[in-house]
Biotite code that builds the C-alpha atoms (Angstrom):
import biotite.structure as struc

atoms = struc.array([
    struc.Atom([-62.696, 0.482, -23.020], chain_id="A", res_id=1, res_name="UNK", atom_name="CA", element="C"),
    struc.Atom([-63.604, 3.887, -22.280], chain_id="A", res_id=2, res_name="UNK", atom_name="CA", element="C"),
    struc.Atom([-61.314, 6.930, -21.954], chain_id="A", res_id=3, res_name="UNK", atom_name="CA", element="C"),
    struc.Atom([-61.095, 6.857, -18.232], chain_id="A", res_id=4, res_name="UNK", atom_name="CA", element="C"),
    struc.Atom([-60.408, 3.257, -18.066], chain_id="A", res_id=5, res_name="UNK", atom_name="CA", element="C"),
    struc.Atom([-57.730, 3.796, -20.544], chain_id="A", res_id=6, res_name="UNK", atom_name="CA", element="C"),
    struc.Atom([-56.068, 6.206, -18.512], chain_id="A", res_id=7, res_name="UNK", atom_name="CA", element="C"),
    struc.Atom([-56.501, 4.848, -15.037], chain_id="A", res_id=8, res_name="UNK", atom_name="CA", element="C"),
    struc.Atom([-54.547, 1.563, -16.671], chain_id="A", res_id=9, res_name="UNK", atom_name="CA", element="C"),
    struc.Atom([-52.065, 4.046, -17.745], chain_id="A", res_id=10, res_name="UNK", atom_name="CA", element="C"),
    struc.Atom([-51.641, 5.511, -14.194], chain_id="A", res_id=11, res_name="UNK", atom_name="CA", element="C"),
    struc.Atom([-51.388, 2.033, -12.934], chain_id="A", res_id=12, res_name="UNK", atom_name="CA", element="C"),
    struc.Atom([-48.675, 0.577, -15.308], chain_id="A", res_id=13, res_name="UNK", atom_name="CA", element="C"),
    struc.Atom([-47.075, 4.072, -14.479], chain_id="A", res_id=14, res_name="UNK", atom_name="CA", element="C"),
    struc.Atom([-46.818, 3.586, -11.359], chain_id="A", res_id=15, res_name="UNK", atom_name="CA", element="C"),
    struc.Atom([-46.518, -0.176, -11.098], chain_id="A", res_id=16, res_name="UNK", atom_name="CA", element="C"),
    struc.Atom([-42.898, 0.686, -13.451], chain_id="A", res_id=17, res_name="UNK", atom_name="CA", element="C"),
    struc.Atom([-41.666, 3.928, -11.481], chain_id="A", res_id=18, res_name="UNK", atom_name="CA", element="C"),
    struc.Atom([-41.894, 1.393, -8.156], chain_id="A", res_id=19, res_name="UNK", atom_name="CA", element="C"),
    struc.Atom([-39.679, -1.282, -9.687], chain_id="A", res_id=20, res_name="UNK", atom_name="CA", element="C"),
    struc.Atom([-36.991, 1.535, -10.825], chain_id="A", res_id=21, res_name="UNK", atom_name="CA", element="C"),
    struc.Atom([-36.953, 2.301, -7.374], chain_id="A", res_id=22, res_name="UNK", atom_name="CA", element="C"),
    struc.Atom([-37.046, -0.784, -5.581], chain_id="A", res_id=23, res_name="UNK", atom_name="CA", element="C"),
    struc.Atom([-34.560, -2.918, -8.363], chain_id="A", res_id=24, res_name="UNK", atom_name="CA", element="C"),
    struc.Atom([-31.046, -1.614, -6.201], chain_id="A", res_id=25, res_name="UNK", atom_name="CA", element="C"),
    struc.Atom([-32.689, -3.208, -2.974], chain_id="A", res_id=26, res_name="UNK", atom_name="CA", element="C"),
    struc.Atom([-33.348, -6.285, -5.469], chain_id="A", res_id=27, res_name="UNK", atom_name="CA", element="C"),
    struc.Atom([-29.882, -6.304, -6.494], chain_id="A", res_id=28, res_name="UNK", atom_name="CA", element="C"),
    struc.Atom([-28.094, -5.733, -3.467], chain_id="A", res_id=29, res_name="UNK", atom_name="CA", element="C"),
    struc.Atom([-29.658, -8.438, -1.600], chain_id="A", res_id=30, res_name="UNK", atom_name="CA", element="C"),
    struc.Atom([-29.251, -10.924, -4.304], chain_id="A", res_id=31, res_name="UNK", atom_name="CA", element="C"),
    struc.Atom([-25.619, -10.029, -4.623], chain_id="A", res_id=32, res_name="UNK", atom_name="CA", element="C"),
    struc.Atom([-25.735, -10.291, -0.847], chain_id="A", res_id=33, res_name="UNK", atom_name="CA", element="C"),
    struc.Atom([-27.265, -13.602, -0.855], chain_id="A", res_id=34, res_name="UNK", atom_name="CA", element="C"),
    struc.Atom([-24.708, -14.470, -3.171], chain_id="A", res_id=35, res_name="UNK", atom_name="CA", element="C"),
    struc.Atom([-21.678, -13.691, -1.321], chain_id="A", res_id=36, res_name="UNK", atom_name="CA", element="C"),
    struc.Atom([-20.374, -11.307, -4.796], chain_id="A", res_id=37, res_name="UNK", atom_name="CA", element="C"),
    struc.Atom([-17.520, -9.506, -3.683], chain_id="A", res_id=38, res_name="UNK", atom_name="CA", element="C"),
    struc.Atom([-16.068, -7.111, -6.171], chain_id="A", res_id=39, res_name="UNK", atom_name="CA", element="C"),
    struc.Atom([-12.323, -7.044, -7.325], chain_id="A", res_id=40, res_name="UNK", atom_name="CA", element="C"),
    struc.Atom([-10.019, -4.697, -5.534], chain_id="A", res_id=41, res_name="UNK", atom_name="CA", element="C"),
    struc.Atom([-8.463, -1.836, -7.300], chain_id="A", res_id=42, res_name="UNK", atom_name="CA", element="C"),
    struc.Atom([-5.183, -1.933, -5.486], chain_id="A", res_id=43, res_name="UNK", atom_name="CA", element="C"),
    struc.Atom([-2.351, -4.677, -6.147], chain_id="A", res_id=44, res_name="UNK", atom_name="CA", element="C"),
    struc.Atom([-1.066, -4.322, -2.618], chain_id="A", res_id=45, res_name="UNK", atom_name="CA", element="C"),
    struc.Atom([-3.076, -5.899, 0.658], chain_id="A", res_id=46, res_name="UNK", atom_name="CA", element="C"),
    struc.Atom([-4.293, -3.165, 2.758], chain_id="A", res_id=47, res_name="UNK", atom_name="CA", element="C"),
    struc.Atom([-3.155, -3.304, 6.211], chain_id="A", res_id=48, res_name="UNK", atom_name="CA", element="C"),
    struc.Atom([-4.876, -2.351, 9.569], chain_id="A", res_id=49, res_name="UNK", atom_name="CA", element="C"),
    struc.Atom([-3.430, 1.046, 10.109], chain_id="A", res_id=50, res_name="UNK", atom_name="CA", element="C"),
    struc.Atom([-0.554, 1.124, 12.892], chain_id="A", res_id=51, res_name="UNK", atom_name="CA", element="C"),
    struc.Atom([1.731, 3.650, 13.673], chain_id="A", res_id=52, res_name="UNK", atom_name="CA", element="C"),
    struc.Atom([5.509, 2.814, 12.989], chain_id="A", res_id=53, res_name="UNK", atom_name="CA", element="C"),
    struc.Atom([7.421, 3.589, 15.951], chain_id="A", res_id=54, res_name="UNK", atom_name="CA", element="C"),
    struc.Atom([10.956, 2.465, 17.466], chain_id="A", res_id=55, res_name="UNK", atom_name="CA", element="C"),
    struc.Atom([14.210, 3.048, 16.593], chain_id="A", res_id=56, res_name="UNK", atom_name="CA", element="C"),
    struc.Atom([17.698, 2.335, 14.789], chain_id="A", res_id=57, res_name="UNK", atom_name="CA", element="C"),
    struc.Atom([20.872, 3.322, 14.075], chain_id="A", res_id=58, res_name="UNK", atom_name="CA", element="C"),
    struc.Atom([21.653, 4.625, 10.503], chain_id="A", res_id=59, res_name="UNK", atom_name="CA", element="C"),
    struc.Atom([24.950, 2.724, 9.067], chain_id="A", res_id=60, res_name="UNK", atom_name="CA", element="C"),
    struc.Atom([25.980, 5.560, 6.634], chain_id="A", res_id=61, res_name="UNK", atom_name="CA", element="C"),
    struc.Atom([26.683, 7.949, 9.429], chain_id="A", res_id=62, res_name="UNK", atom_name="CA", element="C"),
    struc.Atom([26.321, 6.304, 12.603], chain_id="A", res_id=63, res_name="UNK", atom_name="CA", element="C"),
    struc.Atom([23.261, 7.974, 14.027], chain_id="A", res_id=64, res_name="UNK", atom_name="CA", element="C"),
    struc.Atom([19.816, 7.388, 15.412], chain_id="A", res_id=65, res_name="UNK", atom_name="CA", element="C"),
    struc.Atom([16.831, 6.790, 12.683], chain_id="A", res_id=66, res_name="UNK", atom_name="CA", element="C"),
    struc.Atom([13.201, 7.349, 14.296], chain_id="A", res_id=67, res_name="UNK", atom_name="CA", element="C"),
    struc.Atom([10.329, 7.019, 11.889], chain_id="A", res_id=68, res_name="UNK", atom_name="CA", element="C"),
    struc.Atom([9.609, 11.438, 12.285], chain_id="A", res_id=69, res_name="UNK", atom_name="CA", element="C"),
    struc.Atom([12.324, 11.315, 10.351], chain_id="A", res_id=70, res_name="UNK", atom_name="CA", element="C"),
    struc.Atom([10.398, 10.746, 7.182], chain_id="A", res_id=71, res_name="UNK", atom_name="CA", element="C"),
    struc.Atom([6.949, 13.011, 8.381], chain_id="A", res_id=72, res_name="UNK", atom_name="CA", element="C"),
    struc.Atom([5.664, 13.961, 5.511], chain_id="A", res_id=73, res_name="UNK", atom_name="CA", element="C"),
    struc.Atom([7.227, 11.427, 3.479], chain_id="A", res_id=74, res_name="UNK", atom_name="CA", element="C"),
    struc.Atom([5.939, 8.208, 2.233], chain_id="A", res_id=75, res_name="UNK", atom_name="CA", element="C"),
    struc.Atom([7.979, 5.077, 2.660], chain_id="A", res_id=76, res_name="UNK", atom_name="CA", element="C"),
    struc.Atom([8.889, 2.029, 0.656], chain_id="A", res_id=77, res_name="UNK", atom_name="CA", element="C"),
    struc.Atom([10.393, -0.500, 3.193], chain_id="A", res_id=78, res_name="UNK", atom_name="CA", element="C"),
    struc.Atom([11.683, -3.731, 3.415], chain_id="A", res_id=79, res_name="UNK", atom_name="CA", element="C"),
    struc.Atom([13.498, -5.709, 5.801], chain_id="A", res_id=80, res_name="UNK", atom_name="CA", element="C"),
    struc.Atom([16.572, -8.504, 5.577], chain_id="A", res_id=81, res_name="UNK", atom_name="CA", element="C"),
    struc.Atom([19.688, -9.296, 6.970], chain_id="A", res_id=82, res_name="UNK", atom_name="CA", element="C"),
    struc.Atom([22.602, -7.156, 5.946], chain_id="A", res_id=83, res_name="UNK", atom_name="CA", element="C"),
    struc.Atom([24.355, -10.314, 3.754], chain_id="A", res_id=84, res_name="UNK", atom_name="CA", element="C"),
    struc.Atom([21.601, -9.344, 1.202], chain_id="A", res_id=85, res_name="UNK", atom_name="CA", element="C"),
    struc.Atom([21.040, -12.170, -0.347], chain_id="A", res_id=86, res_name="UNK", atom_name="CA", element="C"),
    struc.Atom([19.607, -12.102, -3.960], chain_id="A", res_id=87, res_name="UNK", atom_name="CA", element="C"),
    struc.Atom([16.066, -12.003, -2.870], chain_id="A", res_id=88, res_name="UNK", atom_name="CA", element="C"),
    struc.Atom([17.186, -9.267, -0.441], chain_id="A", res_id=89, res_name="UNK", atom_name="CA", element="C"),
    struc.Atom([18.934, -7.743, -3.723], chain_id="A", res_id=90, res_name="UNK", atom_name="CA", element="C"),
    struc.Atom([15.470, -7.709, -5.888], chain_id="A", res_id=91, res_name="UNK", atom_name="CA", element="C"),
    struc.Atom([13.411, -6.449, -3.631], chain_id="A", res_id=92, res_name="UNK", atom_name="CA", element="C"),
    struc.Atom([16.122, -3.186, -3.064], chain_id="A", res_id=93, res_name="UNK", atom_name="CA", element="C"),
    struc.Atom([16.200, -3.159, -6.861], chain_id="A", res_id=94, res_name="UNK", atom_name="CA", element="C"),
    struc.Atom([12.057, -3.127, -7.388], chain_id="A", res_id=95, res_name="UNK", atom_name="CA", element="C"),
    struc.Atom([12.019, -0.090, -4.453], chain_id="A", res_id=96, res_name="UNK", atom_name="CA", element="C"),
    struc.Atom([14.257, 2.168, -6.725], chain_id="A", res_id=97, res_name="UNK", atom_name="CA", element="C"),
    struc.Atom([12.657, 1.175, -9.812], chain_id="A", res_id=98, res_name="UNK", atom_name="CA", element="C"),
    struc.Atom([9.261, 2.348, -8.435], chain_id="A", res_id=99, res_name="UNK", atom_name="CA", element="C"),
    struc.Atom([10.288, 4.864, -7.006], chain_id="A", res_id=100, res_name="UNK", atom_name="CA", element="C"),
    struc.Atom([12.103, 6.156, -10.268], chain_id="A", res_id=101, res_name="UNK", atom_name="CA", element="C"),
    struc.Atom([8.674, 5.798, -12.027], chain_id="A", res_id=102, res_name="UNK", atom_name="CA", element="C"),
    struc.Atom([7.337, 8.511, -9.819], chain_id="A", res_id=103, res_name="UNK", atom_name="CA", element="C"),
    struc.Atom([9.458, 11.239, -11.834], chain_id="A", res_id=104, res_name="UNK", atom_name="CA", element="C"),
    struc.Atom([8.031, 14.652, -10.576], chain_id="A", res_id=105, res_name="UNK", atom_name="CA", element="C"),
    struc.Atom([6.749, 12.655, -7.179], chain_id="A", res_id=106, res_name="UNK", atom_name="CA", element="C"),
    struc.Atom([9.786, 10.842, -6.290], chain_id="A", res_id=107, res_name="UNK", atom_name="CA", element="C"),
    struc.Atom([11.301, 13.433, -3.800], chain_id="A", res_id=108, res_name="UNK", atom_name="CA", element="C"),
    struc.Atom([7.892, 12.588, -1.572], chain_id="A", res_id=109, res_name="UNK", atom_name="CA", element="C"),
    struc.Atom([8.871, 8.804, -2.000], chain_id="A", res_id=110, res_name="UNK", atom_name="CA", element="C"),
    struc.Atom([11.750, 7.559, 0.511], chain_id="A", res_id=111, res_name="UNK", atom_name="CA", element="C"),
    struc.Atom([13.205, 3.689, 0.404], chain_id="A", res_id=112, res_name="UNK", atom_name="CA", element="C"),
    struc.Atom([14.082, 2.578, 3.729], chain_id="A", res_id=113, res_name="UNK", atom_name="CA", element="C"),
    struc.Atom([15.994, -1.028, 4.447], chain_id="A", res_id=114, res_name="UNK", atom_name="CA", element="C"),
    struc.Atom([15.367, -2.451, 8.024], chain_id="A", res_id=115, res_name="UNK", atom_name="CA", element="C"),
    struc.Atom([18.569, -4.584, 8.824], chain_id="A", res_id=116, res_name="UNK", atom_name="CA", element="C"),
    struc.Atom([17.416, -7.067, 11.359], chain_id="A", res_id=117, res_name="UNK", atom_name="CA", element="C"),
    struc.Atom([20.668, -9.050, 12.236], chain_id="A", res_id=118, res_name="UNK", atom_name="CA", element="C"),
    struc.Atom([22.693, -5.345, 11.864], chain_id="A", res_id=119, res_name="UNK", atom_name="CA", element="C"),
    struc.Atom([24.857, -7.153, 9.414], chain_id="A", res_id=120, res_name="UNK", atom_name="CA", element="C"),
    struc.Atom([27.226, -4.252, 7.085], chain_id="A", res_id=121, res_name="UNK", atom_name="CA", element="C"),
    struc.Atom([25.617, -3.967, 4.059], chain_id="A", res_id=122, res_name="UNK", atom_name="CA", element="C"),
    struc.Atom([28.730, -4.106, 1.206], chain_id="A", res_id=123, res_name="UNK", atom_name="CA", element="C"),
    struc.Atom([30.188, -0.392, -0.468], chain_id="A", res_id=124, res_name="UNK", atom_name="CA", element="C"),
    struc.Atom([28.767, -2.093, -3.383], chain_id="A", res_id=125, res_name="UNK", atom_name="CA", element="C"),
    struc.Atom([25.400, -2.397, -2.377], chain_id="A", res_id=126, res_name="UNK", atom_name="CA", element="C"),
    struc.Atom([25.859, 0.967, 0.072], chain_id="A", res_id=127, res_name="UNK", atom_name="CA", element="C"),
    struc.Atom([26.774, 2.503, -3.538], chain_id="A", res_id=128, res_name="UNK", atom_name="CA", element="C"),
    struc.Atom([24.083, 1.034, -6.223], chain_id="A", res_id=129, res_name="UNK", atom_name="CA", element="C"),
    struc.Atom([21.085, 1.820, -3.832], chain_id="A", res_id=130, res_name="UNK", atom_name="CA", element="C"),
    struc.Atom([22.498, 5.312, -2.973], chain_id="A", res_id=131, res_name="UNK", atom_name="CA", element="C"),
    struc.Atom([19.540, 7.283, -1.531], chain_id="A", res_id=132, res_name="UNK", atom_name="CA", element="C"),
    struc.Atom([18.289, 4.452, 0.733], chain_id="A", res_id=133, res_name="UNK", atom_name="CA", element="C"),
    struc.Atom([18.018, 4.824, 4.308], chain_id="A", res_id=134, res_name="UNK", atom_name="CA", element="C"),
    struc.Atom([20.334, 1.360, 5.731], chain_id="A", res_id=135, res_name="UNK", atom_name="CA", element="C"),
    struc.Atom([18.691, 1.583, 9.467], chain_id="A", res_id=136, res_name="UNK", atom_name="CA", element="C"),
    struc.Atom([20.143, -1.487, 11.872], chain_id="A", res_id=137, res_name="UNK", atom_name="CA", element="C"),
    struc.Atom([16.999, -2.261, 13.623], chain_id="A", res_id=138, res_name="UNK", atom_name="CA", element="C"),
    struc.Atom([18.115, -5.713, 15.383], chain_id="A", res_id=139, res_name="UNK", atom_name="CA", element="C"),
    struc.Atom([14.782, -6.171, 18.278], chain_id="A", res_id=140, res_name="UNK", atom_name="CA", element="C"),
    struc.Atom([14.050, -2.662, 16.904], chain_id="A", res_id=141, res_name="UNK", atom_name="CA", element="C"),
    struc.Atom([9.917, -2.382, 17.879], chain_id="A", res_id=142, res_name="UNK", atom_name="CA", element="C"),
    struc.Atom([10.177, -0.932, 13.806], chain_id="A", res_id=143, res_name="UNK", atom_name="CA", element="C"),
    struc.Atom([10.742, -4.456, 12.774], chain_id="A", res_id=144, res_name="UNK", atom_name="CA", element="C"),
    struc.Atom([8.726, -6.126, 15.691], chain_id="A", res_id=145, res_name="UNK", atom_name="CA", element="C"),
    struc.Atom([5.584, -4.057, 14.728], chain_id="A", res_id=146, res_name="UNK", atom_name="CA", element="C"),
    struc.Atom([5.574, -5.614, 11.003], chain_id="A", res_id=147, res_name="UNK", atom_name="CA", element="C"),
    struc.Atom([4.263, -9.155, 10.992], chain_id="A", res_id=148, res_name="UNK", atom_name="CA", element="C"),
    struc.Atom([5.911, -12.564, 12.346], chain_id="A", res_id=149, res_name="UNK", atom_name="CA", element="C"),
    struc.Atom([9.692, -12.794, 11.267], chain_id="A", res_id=150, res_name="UNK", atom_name="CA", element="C"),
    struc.Atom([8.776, -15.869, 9.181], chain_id="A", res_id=151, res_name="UNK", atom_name="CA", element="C"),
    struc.Atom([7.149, -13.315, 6.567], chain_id="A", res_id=152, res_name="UNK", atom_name="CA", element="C"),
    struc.Atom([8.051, -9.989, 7.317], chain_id="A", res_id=153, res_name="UNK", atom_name="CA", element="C"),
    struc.Atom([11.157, -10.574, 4.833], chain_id="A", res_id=154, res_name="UNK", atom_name="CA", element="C"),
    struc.Atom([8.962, -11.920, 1.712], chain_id="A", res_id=155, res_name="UNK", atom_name="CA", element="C"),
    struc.Atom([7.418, -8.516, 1.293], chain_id="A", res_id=156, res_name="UNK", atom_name="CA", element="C"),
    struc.Atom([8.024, -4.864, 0.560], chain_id="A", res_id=157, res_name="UNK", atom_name="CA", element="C"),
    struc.Atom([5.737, -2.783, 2.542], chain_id="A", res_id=158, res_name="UNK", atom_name="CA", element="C"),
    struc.Atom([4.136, 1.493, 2.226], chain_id="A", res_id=159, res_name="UNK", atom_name="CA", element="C"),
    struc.Atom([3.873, 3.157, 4.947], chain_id="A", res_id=160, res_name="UNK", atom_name="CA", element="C"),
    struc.Atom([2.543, 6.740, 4.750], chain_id="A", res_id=161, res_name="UNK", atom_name="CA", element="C"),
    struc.Atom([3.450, 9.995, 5.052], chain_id="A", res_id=162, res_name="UNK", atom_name="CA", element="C"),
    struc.Atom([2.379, 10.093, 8.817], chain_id="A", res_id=163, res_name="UNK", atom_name="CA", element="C"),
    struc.Atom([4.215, 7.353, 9.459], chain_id="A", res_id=164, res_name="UNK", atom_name="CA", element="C"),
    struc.Atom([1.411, 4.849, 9.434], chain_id="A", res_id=165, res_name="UNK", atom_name="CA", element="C"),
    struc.Atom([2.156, 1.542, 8.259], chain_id="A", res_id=166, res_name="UNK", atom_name="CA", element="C"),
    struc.Atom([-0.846, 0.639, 5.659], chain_id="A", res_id=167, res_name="UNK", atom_name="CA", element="C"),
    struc.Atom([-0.182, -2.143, 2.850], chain_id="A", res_id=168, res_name="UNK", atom_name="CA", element="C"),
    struc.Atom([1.991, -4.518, 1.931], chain_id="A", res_id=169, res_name="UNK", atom_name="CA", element="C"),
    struc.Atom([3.050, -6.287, -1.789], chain_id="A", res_id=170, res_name="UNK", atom_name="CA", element="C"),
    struc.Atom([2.663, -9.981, -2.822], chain_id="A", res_id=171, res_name="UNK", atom_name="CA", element="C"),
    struc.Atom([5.772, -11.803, -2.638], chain_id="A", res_id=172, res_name="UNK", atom_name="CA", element="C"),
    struc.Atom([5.935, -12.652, -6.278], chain_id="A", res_id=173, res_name="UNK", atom_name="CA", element="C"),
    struc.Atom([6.082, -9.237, -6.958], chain_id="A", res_id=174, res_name="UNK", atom_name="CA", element="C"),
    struc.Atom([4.618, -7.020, -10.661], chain_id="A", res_id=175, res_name="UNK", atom_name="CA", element="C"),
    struc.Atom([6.758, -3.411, -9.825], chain_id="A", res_id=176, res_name="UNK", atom_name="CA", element="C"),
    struc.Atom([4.585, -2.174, -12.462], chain_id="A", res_id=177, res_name="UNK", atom_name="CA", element="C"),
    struc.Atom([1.100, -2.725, -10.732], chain_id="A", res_id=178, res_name="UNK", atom_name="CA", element="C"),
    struc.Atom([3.296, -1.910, -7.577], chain_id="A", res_id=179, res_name="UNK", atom_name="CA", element="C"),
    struc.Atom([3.991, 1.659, -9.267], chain_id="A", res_id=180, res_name="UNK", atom_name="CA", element="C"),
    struc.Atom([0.602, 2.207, -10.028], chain_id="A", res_id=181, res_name="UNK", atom_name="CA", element="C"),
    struc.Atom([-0.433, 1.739, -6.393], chain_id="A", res_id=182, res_name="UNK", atom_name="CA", element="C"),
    struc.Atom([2.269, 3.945, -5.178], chain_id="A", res_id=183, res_name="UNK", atom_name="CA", element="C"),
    struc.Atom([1.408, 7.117, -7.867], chain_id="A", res_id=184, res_name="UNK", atom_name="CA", element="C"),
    struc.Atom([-2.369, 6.607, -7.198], chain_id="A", res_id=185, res_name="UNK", atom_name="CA", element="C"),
    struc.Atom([-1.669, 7.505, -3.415], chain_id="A", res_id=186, res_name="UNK", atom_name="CA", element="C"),
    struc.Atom([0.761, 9.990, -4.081], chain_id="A", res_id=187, res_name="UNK", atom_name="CA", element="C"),
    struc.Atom([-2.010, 11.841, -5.985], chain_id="A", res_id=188, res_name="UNK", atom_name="CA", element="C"),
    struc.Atom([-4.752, 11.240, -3.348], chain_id="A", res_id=189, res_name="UNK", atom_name="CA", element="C"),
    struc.Atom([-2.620, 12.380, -0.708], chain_id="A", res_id=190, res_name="UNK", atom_name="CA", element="C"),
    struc.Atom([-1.368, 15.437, -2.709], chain_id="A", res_id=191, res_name="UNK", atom_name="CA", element="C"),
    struc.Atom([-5.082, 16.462, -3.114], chain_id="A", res_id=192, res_name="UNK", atom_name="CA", element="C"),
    struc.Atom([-6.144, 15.874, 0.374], chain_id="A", res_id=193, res_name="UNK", atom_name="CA", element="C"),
    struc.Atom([-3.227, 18.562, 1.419], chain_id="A", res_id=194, res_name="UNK", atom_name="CA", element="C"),
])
């Protein structure tokens, strides 16, 4: 093989290898296409489609109207149960302060907010061990209408953002430690963005 030969093979495979770098992500995408791959999710919670939270109730520590602007600029844990409380009712108000606690520096931006949909009292006791959350009686309130059917809308504890936007919800069965780690990731994000 002569010198030029040897070279114009060398051009070739050069070429021939620099087009395969190039072209392998189309390769890979449409096999992972073709193969339905779907990566993991790096959030615990399901996001939601994005709706604004909007209605009213009345507040049951002092007797006066609660509107979502209330909390602008605040983000939101919420849940909502009948006033009994029951002890499912009882966990999830637990979990919400326990979260919310693991913010430390962030937790001022973090509110907890209980929609009562029967407007049931809620106990001194329970009034006094979840001091700081907002008990809003929001019986045919749109608040409550706007999250879900009523057969689920009590399994869950749900975010809803510091515009007032309602945007993810928690599994049932719930981990309050992957919940927390949701929570302080957005608290950053949204710190950064502002």
């Amino acid at each position: 093989m002569t010198k030029k030969e040897i070279n114009k093979t060398k051009s070739r495979v050069t070429f021939i290898t620099i087009a395969l770098i190039l072209c392998s992500p189309v390769f890979i995408a449409t096999a992972l296409y073709l193969m339905e791959y779907s990566p993991g999710s790096m959030n615990y919670g399901d996001l939601l489609e994005v709706q604004k939270l909007q209605g009213d109730g009345v507040n049951q520590i002092d007797n006066t109207n609660f509107g979502m602007e209330a909390l602008h600029g605040s983000w939101a844990l919420v849940m909502i149960d009948s006033g009994e409380c029951n002890e499912a009712c009882q966990t999830k108000l637990f979990h919400m302060q326990q979260v919310r606690t693991r913010q430390h520096n962030e937790k001022n931006r973090l509110e907890r907010l209980w929609l009562i949909d029967d407007n049931k009292t809620v106990s001194d006791e329970l009034r006094e061990e979840y001091k700081g959350t907002l008990f809003i009686n929001a019986k045919d309130s749109e608040l409550v209408q706007a999250i879900e059917t009523e057969e689920t809308h009590r399994k869950h504890i749900y975010l809803v953002d510091f515009m007032g936007n309602l945007m993810m919800r928690f599994p049932e069965e719930l981990e309050p430690r992957r919940m927390s780690e949701d929570v302080k990731r957005l608290l950053y994000v949204s710190q950064l963005e502002h």
